[in-house]
C-alpha positions in Angstrom: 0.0 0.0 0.0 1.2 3.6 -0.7 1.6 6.1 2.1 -1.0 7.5 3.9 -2.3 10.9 2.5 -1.0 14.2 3.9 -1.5 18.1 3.2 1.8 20.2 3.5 2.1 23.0 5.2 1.3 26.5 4.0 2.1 29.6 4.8 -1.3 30.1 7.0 -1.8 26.4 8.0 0.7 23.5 9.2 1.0 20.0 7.7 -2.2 17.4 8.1 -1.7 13.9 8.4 -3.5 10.9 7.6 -3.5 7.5 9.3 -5.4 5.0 10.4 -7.6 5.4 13.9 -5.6 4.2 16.8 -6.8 2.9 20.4 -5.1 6.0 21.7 -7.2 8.0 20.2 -10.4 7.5 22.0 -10.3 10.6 24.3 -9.6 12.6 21.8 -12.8 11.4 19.7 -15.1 11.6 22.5 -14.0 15.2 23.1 -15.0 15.6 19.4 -18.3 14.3 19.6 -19.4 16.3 22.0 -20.0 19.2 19.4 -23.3 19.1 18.3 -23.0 19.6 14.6 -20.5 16.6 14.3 -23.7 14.6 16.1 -26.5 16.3 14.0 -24.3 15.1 10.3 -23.0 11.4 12.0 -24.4 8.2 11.3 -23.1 7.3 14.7 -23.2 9.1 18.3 -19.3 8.7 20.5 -20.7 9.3 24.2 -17.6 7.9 26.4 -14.2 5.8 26.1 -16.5 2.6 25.4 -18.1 4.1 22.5 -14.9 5.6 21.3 -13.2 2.2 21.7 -15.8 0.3 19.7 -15.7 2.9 17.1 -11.9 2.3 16.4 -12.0 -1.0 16.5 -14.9 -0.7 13.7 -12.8 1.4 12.1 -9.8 -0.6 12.2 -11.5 -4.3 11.5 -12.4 -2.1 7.9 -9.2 -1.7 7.5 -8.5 -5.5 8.0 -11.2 -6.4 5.5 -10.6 -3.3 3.3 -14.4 -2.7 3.3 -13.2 1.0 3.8 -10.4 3.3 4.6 -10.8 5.6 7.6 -8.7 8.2 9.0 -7.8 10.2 11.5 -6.7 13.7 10.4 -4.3 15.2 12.9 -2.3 19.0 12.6 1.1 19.7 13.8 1.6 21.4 16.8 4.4 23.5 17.4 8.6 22.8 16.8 8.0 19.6 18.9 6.2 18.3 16.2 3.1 17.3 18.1 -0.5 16.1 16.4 -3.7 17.0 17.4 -6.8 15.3 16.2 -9.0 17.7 13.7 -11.1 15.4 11.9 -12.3 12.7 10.3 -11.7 11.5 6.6 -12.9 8.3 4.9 -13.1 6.2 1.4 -15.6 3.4 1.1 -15.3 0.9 -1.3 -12.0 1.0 -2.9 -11.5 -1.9 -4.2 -9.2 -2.8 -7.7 -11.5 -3.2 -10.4 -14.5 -1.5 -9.1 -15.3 1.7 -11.0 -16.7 4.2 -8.1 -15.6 4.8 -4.2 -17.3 6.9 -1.6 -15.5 9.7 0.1 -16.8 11.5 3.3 -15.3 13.7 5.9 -15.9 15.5 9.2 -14.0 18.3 11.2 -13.5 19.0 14.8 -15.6 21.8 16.0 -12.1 24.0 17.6 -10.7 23.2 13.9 -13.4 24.5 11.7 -12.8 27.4 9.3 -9.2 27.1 9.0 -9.4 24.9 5.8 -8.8 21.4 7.2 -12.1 19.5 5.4 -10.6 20.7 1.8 -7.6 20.6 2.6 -7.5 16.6 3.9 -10.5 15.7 1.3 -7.6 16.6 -1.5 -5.0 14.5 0.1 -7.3 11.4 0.4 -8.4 12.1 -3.0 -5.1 12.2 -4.7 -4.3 8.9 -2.5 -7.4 7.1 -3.8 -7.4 8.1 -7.2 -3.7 6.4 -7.2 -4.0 3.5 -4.6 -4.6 0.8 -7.1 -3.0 2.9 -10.3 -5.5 2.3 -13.6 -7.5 -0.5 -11.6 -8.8 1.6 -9.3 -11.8 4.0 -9.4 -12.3 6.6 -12.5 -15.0 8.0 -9.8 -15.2 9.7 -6.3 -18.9 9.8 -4.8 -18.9 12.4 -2.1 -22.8 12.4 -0.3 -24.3 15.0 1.7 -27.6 16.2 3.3 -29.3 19.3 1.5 -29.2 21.6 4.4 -25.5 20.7 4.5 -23.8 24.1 3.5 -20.8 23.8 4.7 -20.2 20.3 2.9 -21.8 21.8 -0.2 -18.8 24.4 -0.5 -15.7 21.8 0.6 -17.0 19.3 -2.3 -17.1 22.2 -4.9 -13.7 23.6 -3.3 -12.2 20.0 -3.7 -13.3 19.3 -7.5 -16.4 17.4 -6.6 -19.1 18.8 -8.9 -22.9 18.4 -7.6 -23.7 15.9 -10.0 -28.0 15.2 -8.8 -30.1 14.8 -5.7 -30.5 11.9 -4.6 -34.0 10.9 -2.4 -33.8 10.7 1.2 -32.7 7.6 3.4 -34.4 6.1 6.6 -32.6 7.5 8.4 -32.0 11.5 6.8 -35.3 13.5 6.5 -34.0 15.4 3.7 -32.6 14.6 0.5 -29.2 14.3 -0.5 -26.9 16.1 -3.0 -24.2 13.8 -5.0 -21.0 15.0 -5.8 -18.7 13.5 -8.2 -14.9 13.8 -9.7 -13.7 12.0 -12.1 -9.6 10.2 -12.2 -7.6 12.7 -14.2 -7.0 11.2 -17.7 -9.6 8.4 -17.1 -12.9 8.7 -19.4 -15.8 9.5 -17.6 -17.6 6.9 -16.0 -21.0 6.1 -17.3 -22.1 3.2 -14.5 -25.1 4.1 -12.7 -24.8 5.7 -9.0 -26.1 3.4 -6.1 -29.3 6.1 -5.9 -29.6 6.2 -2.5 -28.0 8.8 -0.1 -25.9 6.7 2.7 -26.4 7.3 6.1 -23.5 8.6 8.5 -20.2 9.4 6.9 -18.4 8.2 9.7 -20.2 4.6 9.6 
């Protein structure tokens, strides 16, 4: 496997890094949770250190199975070069062969408007788009309620043109919007969408 996506530094932001969800994390994920955006937009509520612990081992047993790719997206912190958590950043359904995968994303509340959603959804786009070379997907699906805004603007940001609306789920009232980028120098992939808006884009 090629190494894990990361976002260089610029001159108003330090370096992101991407890597798998780790058992130390789990504090750090239920202080995220507590916003209550991220809960409003998550398919799944983190209330204490046995919820975060499940979660990551969820998260990790995908990796194990490669049923999906989920990461936790931490900032450096000073010379020291410490991390802190900032977010959340995932592909579904990469697989060689199969011509679409699902990207999704969320952000830490104290991390919001300091362009970490773009700026990691790049990183694991450029990292999925090149995972598996020319077998892997000509097409990123990036899902998101209507009333999402602030999703809205990091898809278009990242390349992901709104492509439909999808109808709504079980388990969202609204409908969904679907955005989609193509691989660069792939042709542009004509196989239907799955149609349906996926709950939680942390699940």
């Amino acid at each position: 496997m090629t190494a894990y996506p990361t976002a260089e530094a610029t001159p108003d932001a330090p370096a992101l890094a991407l890597r798998p969800w780790h058992a130390a994390d789990a504090a750090d994920l239920v202080e995220a949770y507590r916003d209550e955006a991220l809960r409003r937009w998550a398919g799944q509520v983190v209330d204490d250190g046995a919820d975060a612990a499940r979660w990551i081992r969820e998260r990790q047993r995908d990796w194990e199975t490669g049923d999906r790719f989920s990461f936790a997206v931490l900032e450096a912190q000073g010379p020291e070069g410490c991390e802190r958590l900032v977010g959340h950043a995932v592909v579904k359904g990469l697989r060689p062969g199969v011509p679409f995968a699902e990207v999704g994303y969320w952000t830490a509340a104290h991390a919001r408007g300091r362009g970490v959603a773009p700026r990691a959804l790049l990183a694991l786009t450029d990292w999925a788009f090149t995972l598996f070379g020319n077998r892997g997907p000509a097409r990123l699906e990036l899902l998101h309620q209507v009333d999402n805004t602030a999703s809205c603007r990091v898809a278009r940001t990242c390349g992901y043109e709104q492509a439909g609306i999808l109808p709504a789920a079980p388990d969202y009232p609204l409908d969904g919007h679907l955005h989609i980028r193509t691989r660069p120098g792939s042709p542009a992939e004509k196989s239907p969408s799955r149609g349906l808006l996926t709950p939680g884009l942390d699940r």
